[in-house]
C-alpha positions as CSV (number, residue, x, y, z in Angstrom):
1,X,-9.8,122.9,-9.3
2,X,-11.0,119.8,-7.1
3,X,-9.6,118.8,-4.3
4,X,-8.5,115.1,-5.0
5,X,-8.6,112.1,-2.5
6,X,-6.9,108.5,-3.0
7,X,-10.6,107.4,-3.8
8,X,-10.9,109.7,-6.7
9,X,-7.9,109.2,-8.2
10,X,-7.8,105.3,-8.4
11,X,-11.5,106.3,-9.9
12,X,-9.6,108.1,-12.5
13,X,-7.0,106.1,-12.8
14,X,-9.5,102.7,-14.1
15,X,-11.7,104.9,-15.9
16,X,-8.8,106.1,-18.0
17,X,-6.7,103.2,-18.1
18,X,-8.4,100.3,-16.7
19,X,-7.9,97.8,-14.0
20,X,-3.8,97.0,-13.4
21,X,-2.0,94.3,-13.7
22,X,0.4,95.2,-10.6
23,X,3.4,94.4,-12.6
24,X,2.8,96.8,-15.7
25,X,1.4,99.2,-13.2
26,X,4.9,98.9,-10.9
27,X,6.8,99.9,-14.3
28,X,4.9,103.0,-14.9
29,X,5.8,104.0,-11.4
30,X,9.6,102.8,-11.9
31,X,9.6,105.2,-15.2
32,X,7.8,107.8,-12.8
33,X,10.6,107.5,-10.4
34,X,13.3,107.8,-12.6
35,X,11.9,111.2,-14.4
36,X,11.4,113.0,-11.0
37,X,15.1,111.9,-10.2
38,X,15.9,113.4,-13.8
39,X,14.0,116.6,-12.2
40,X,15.9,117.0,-8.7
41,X,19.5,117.0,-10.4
42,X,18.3,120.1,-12.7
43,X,18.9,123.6,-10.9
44,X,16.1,125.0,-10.4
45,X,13.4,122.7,-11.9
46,X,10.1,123.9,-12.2
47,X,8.6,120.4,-12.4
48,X,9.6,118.4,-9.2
49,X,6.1,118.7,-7.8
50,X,4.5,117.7,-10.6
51,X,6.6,114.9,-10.8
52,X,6.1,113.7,-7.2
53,X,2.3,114.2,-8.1
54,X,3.3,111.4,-10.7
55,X,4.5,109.5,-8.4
56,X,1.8,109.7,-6.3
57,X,-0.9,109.2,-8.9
58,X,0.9,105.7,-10.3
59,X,1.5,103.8,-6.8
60,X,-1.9,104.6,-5.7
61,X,-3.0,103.1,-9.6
62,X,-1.3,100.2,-8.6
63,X,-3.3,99.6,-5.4
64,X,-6.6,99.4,-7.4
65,X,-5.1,96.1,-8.7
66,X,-7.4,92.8,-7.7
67,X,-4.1,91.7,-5.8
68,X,-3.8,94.8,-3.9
69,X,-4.7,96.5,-0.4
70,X,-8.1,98.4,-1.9
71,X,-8.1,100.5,0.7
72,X,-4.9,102.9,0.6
73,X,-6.0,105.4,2.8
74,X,-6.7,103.1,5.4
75,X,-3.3,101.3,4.8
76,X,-1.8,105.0,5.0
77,X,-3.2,105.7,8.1
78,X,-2.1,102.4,9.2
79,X,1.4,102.8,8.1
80,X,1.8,106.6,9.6
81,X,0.9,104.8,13.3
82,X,3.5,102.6,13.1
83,X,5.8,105.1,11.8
84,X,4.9,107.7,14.2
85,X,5.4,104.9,17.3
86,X,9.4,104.1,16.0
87,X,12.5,105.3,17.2
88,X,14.1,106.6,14.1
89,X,18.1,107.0,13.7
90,X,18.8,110.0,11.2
91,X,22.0,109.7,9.1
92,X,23.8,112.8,8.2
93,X,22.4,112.8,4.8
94,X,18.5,112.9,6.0
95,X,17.7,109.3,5.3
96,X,16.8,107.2,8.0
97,X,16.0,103.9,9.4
98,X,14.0,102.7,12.0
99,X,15.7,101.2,14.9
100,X,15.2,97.7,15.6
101,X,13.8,96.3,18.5
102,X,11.5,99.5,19.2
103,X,7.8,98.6,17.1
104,X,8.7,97.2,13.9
């Protein structure tokens, strides 16, 4: 089994499916989305990480779009700075925002 990187997968992704229109792409993803949600509220699922892996694979299929940032990775990277430098305020369910005013 390979190891696979964003590169190889968008590879994939346009070899097998061809070049996205971002739209079509973004309602693969949405239908993505809603089976891994189908997969949390079933105790136990076997399948949540595979669906997240779905997940994964369609928003980075979307980035190989002509209108999108080619370069996830370095958007990633990007991204993870800027998270990583905010002040975060964590609700008592998990989620979380960013607080404004530090680095938005």
């Amino acid at each position: 089994m390979s190891n696979e990187t964003i590169r190889t997968i968008q590879e994939w992704a346009i070899d097998t499916f061809g070049v996205p229109e971002p739209f079509v792409a973004y309602a693969k993803l949405c239908e993505e989305v809603g089976e891994l949600s189908v997969a949390l509220r079933r105790e136990p699922s076997e399948n949540i990480a595979e669906e997240i892996a779905d997940v994964i694979v369609c928003a980075i299929h979307i980035g190989s779009s002509g209108l999108c940032i080619q370069d996830i990775q370095r958007a990633v990277d990007r991204k993870m700075s800027i998270n990583r430098g905010r002040k975060w305020e964590v609700r008592e369910d998990g989620t979380a925002d960013h607080i404004i005013g530090g680095t938005d």
